[in-house]
C-alpha positions, 0 to 999 in steps of 0.5 A: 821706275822703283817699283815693288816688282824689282824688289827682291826678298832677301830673308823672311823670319818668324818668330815666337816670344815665350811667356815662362823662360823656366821651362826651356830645354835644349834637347827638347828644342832640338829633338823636336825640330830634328825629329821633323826637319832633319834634312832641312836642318842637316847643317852644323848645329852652334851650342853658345856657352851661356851662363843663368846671367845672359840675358834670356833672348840671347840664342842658345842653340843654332840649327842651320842647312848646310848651304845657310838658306834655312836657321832655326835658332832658340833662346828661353824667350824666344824661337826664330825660323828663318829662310835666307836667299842663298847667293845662287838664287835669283828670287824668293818667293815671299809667300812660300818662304812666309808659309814655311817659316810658319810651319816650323814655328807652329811645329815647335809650339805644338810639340813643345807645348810652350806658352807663346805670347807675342808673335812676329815676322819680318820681312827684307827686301831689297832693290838696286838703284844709282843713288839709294840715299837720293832716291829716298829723299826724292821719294820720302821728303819735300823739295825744301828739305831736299834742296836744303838739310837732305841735299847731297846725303851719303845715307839716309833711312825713313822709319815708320811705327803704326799700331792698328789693329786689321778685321779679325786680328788682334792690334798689330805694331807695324814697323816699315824702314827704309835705307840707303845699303851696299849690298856685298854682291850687288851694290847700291841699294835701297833696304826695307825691312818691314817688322809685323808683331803683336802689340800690347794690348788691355788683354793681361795675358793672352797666349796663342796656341798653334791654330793661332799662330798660323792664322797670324801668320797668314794674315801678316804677311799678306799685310806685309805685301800691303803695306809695301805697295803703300810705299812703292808700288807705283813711285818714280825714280828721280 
């Protein structure tokens, strides 16, 4: 059995798009996550040398843990908080990681004040498994194709886009990819990334303040789990 229960979360990130570039600061940003999460975030801090030209999604400043388990990174257009599995742990607990993350990225709107437009979490997780290419054909693809175009793959991947918008939330693109891998540590794989961010909608502009963005948050990643039970919760292994 590949089942959700055998998969682990290899890395949780939230993420907030801003509406106005012009107003980013670097001191600003690293002030207001270092005045809050200085311990979390006591590990080498990377400036990246950009010109005006780069495009603005481009990070320009890192802040990290010591151990890489915790990354806050910051561009004009965007600010990423991301809990990664440390190699000397087993497990993470996907809520938890989900509601820290959350956390950190609804301090920075409100501290900041930044006009945030669009809101996104991703989620990865990862199973081993003999033959994950295999296993995906078997689990995703009719006997026809297994047997004939997909017979004997070395890598495969299933890639899935849903626009729907769920009870009390704005319309949400859903992105699932599923993938053959190798992972460094622990082998074969099979790799799901999921990606839950807000979809463009009639709404001109909408900017979402700091009770908005948990209240996204919260609901997507109780989305994520239910989406992945769609997937594998009870599949077989071939």
């Amino acid at each position: 059995m590949l089942t959700r229960g055998l998969f682990v979360v290899e890395q949780v990130q939230a993420s907030l798009f801003m509406a106005d570039a012009t107003v980013f600061s670097s001191p600003k940003a690293i002030g207001t996550m270092l005045g809050t999460y200085s311990e979390r975030l006591s590990g080498q801090l990377l400036s990246m040398p950009l010109s005006n030209d780069d495009p603005p999604e481009i990070p320009r400043i890192v802040l990290q843990s010591p151990e890489g388990g915790w990354r806050v990174q910051f561009s004009p257009v965007r600010m990423d908080a991301v809990r990664s599995l440390l190699v000397t742990e087993e497990t993470m607990d996907l809520e938890q990681a989900a509601h820290a993350c959350r956390d950190m990225v609804t301090h920075y709107a409100r501290e900041t004040g930044a006009a945030v437009n669009r809101l996104a979490l991703v989620v990865t997780r990862r199973c081993p498994t003999e033959n994950p290419a295999e296993w995906l054909t078997n689990r995703f693809c009719n006997e026809v194709s297994q047997r004939g175009p997909l017979n004997h793959s070395a890598t495969f991947e299933l890639h899935n886009h849903k626009v729907y918008t769920p009870p009390g939330s704005t319309a949400l693109n859903s992105w699932v990819r599923c993938k053959s891998a190798t992972h460094p540590r622990v082998g074969p794989v099979v790799v799901v990334v999921q990606d839950l961010n807000t979809a463009a909608t009639v709404e001109k502009e909408r900017l979402y303040g700091p009770q908005d963005i948990t209240g996204f948050f919260d609901l997507v990643r109780a989305e994520a789990d239910s989406i992945f039970d769609k997937y594998f919760l009870n599949t077989l292994t071939s």
